[in-house]
N, C-alpha and C positions, 0 to 999 in steps of 0.2 A: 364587453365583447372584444374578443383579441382577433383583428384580420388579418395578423400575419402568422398564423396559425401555420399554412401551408404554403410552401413556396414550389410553383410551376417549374420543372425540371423535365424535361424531352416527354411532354405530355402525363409525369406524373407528380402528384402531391407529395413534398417531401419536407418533415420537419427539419428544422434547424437551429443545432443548438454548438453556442459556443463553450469551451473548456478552457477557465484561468487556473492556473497551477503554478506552482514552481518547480521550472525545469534544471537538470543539473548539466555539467560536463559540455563539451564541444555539440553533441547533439541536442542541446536543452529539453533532453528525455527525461522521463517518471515513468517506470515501468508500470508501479500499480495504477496509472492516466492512462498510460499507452494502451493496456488491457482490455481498459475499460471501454476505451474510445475505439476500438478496435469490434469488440461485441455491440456494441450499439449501431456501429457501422454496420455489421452484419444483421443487426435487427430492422436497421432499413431506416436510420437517425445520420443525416450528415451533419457533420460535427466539423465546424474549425478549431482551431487551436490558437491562444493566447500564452506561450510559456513564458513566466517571471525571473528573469535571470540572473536576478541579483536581488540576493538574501536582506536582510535588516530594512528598518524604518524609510532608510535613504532607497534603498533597490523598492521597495512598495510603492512609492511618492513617486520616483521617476517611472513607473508602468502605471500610474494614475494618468500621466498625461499622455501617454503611449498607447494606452487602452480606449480611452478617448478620442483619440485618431482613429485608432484600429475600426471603432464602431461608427465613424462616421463614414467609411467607408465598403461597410461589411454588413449588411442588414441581417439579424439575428431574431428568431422568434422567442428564445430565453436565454438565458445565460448560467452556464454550469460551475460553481467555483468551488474549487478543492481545497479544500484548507480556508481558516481563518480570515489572514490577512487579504488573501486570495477573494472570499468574501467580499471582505472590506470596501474593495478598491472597486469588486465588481457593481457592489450597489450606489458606489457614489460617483461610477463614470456612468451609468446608464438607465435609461427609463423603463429598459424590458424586464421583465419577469427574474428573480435570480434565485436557484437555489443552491444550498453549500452543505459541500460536504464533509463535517469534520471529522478530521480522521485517527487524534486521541492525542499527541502530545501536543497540539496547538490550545488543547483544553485542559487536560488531566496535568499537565506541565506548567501551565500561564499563571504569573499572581492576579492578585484581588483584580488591578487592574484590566487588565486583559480579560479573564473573567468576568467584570460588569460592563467591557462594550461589547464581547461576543452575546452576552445577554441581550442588551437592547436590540443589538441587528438581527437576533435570532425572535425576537417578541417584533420591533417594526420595521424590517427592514426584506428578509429574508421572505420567500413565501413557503418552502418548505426547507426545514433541515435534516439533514442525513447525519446518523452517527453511526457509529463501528460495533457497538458495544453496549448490552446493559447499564453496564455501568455507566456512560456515557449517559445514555437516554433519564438515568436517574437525574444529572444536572440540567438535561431539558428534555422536560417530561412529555412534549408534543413533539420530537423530533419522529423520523420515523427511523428503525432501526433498519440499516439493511449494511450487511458486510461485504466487501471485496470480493468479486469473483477469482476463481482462476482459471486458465484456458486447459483444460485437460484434454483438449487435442494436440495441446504442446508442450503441458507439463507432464511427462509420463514418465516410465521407467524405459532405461535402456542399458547397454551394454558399460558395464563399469568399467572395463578393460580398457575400453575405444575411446570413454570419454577421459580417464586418467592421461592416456596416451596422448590424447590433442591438447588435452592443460597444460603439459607438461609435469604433472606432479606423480614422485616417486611413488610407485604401487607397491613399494615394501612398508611404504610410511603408514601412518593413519594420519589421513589428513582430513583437518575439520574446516570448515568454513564457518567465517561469520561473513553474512549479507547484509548490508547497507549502502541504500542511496547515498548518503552523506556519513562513513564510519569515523568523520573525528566528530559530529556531534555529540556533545555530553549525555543527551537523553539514550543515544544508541549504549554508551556504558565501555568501550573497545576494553581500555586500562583494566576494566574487572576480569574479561576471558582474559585477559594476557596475563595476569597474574596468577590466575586458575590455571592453566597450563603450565606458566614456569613451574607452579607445586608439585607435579607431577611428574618432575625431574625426568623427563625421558625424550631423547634425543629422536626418537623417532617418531613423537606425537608434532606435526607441522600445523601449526593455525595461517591459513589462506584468508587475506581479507579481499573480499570481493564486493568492491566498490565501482558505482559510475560503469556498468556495464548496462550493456541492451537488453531486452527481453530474448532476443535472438538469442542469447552470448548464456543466461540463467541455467536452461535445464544442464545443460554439459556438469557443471556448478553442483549441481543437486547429483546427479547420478556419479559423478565423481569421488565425491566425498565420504568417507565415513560415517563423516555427523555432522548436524548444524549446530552449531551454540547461537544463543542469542541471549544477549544480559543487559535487556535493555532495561529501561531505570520505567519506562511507563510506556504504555502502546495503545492503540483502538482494536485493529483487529490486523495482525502483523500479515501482509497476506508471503512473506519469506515463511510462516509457517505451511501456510495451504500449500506454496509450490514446493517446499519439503517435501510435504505430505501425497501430494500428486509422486513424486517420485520413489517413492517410497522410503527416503534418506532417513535417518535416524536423528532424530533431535533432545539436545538439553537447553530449556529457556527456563528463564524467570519467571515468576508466577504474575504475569502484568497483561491486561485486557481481559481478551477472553479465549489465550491461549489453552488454559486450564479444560473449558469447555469444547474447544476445537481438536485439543489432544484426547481427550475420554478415555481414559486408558489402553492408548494402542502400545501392543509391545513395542520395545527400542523406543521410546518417548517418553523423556522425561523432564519432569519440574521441579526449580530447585527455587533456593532464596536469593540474597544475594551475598550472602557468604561464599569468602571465595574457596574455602577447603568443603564446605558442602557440592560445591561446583564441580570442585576437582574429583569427588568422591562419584558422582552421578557420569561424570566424563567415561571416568573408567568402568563404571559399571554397563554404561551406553556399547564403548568399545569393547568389553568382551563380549557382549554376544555376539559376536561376526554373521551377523545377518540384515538383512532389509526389512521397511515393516511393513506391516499393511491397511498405511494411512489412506493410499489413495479412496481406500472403502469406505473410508470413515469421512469424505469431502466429498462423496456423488452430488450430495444439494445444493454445493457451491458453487456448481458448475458453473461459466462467468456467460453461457444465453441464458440459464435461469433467474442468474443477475440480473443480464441485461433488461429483460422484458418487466421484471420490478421499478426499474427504475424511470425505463416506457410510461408505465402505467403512469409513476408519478409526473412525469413532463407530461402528458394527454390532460389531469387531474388540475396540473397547476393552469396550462392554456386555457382552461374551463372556465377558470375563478371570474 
């Protein structure tokens, strides 16, 4: 029987649940956390925040004993951890409840190693785990699948003109973006669009990398752009597609997670390998049709309260155990 189920706040019962993650940049932000934690706030879940600020073995170890303080001071009914190592640290700093959410390259990426402690913590450690992706759930066959929302009251279409014009990017150009939290990570792939683009020898095609920006700072990003590319080496469930696709921006990625299934043949959308002259070939195919698509049709279920309340359910589910 769990009694800190609900915690007394101006005469109402309100859960609470903490978010370990790894935060990037001066604001130790994670858009797809900030989303998340955002909808669940709205579902009526108060949520702290734990961001991990520093990457490798050494940055994990020192938020072991940070995290530790953090919860002796902070009374929490479960604990939320995003990613992996995130995980890790959440079940060995505390006695609450944890569950984690992976989110595909901390798995689809990891050797043997990594691989058989994600196993253990996911068999005794963890009480439920989240993954992104079929695929994913084939290596652990009890997780529960649920993918990334996106706020479609924030990702929407708007004026290309207006948002070029605040970017500052030329509107004679085609400018493409690639999105990434961290774009020199090797799994995000930068070196393959950049090469796909020099093929294409033209001077007016610009690749914009859009890195370490807010959630605030994103749709401008999307409605701006021509196209997204993304050539990532492996993914769970990329949610830079969803908010593409909320805006109805035009995309070529690699056929990694379950973009494939998320794109469904929406026109201006397309999958490539990771050849870089088949890349350059789908670029150009993408930019001549000069038009926007109509992804956002294709993401109504993703809506991130339809998320949200999924994942309610699960935190209600695991306080029960």
């Amino acid at each position: 029987m769990v009694c800190s189920y609900f915690e007394r706040n101006h005469g109402k019962y309100v859960m609470r649940v903490l978010f370990v993650y790894r935060g990037y940049g001066v604001n130790k932000s994670n858009s797809v956390i900030d989303f998340q934690r955002i909808s669940l706030h709205k579902g009526g879940i108060e949520i702290l925040v734990f961001p991990i600020i520093q990457g490798g073995v050494v940055g994990y170890l020192k938020s072991f004993w940070k995290l530790k303080s953090f919860l002796r001071t902070n009374s929490v009914d479960l604990i939320h951890a995003h990613y992996s190592f995130s995980g890790f640290i959440a079940s060995l700093s505390s006695k609450s409840p944890v569950i984690c959410s992976l989110m595909g390259s901390d798995v689809l990426q990891g050797g043997f190693i990594l691989r058989w402690i994600t196993g253990y913590f996911y068999k005794k450690k963890w009480k439920i785990t989240i993954v992104k992706s079929k695929e994913m759930q084939k290596i652990f066959p009890n997780a529960k699948v649920i993918k990334n929302g996106v706020d479609l009251t924030y990702f929407f279409p708007s004026s290309k003109t207006e948002a070029t014009k605040k970017l500052g990017f030329n509107p004679l150009d085609k400018n493409i973006i690639f999105v990434a939290q961290d774009s020199t990570s090797h799994i995000k792939n930068l070196q393959l669009a950049q090469k796909s683009i020099e093929l294409i020898n033209n001077n007016n095609i610009k690749l914009h990398i859009v890195s370490n920006k807010s959630f605030k700072e994103l749709p401008q990003y999307y409605n701006a752009a021509d196209l997204l590319l993304l050539t990532s080496i492996s993914e769970g469930s990329p949610n830079v597609i969803k908010e593409a696709m909320a805006c109805n921006c035009p995309i070529v990625a690699t056929d990694v997670g379950d973009i494939r299934e998320l794109i469904d043949n929406t026109e201006g959308c397309f999958i490539t390998d990771f050849n870089h002259e088949n890349i350059a070939q789908q670029l150009k195919l993408a930019l001549e049709l000069k038009k926007r698509t109509n992804g956002r049709d294709k993401i109504q279920d993703l809506d991130s309260r339809i998320v949200a309340q999924k994942i309610i359910e699960i935190y209600r589910d695991v306080l029960k155990m």
